[in-house]
Every structure is written in structure tokens, then in C-alpha cells.
TORKOL-4160 file (C-alpha; in steps of 0.2 Angstrom, whole numbers, padded with zeros to 4 digits, m for minus):
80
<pt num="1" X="0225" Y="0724" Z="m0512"/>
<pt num="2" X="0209" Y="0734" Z="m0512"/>
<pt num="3" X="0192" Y="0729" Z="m0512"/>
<pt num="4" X="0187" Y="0731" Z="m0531"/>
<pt num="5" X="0206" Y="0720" Z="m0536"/>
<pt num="6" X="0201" Y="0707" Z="m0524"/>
<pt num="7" X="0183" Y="0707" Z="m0533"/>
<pt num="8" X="0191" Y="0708" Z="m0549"/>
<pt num="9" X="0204" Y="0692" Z="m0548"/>
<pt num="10" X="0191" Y="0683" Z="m0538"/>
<pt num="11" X="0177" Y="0684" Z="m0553"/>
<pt num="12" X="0192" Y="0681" Z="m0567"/>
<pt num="13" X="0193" Y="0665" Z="m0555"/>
<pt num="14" X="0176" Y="0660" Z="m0554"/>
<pt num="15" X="0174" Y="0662" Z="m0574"/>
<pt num="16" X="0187" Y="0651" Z="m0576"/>
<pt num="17" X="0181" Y="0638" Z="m0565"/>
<pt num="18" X="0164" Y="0640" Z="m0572"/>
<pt num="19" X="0173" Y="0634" Z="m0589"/>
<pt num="20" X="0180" Y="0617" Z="m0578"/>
<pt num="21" X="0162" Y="0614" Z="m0573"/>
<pt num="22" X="0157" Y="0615" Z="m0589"/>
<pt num="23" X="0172" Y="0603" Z="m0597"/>
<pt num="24" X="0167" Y="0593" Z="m0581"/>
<pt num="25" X="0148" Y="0594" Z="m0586"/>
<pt num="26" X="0151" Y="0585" Z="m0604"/>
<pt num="27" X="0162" Y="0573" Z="m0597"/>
<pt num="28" X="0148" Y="0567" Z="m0584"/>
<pt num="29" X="0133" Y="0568" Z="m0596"/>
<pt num="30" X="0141" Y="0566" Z="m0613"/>
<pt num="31" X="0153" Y="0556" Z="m0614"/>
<pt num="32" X="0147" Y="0547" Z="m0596"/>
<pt num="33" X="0166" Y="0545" Z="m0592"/>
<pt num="34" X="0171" Y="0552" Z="m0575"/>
<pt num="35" X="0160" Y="0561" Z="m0563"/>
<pt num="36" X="0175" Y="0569" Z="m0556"/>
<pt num="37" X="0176" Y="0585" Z="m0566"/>
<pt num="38" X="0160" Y="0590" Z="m0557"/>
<pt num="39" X="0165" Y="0586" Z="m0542"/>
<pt num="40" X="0181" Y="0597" Z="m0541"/>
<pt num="41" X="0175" Y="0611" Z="m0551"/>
<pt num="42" X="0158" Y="0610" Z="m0543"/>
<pt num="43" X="0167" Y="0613" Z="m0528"/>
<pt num="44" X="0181" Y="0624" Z="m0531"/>
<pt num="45" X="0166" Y="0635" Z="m0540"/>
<pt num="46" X="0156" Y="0637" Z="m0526"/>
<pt num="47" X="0169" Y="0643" Z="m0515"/>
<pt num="48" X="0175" Y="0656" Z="m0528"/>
<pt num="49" X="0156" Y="0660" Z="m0529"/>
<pt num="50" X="0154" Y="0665" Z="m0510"/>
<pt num="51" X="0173" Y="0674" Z="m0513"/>
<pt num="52" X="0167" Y="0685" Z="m0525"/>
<pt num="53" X="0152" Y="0690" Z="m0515"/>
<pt num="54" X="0163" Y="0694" Z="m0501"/>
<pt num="55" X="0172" Y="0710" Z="m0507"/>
<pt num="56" X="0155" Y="0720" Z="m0509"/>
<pt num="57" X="0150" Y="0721" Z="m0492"/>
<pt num="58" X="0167" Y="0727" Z="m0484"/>
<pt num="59" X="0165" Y="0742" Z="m0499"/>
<pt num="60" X="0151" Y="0748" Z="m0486"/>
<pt num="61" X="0162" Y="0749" Z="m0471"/>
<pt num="62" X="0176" Y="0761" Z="m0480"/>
<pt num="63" X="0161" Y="0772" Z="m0487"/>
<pt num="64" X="0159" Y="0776" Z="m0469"/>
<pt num="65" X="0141" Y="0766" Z="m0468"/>
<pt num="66" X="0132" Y="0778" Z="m0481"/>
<pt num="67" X="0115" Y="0768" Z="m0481"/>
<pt num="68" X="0113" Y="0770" Z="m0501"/>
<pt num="69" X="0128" Y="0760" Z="m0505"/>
<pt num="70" X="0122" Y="0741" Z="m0502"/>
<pt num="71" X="0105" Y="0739" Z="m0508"/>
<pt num="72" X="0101" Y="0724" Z="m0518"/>
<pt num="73" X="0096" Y="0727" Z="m0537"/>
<pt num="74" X="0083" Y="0716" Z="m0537"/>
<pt num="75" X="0069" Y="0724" Z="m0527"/>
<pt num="76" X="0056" Y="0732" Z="m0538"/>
<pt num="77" X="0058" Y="0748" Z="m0545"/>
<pt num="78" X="0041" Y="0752" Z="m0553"/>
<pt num="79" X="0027" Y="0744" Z="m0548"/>
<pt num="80" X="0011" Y="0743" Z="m0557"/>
């Protein structure tokens, strides 16, 4: 699988365990039932999290090390 399908299944992954957090969320503060929904979710998000970050940095490596293709968005563009 390429590098954009393996970003693709891993972010329709993280969304969906976003919306266990969530369920998990209410349960804990809500209702104050279980804490276990965070827990599992909490986890099995983070890991999705940190898989879905992966795929981006092997795209540099088949672009042949092009310089332009990993630069982080959030630097400023236009400064005052």
C-alpha cells in the first residue's frame, strides 16, 4: 500500500477512535459511570495519532529528498 492509502485508513481510524473517546468522555464526566472508555480509547487514539503522522515523512524519501516537500505549515508566512 502506498504512502497516501496508509495515511488514509489510518486517519478514518483515528476519527473513529476520536468518536470512542468521546462516547468514553460522557460516560466518565456525565454519567460518572466507568472511567474505562477513556482509558482504551485514550490509548488506542494516541497510537492512531502518532500512525497517522508517520506516513508524511516517508513521502519525502520517494520525492528523492526535494527540500520543499516537508515544511511545517505553521511557521509564519507574513510578518508584520
Amino acid at each position: 500500500m502506498q504512502a497516501f492509502g496508509v495515511f488514509r485508513v489510518t486517519a478514518i481510524a483515528e476519527a473513529i477512535s476520536w468518536t470512542g473517546l468521546l462516547a468514553g468522555m460522557y460516560l466518565k464526566h456525565v454519567t460518572h459511570t466507568t472511567e474505562m472508555g477513556v482509558w482504551l480509547f485514550g490509548r488506542i487514539h494516541g497510537a492512531l495519532f502518532i500512525a497517522t503522522c508517520w506516513p508524511p515523512c516517508g513521502w519525502r524519501e520517494r520525492s528523492g529528498g526535494r527540500s520543499g516537500v516537508r515544511r511545517w505549515p505553521w511557521r509564519p508566512r507574513y510578518r508584520p
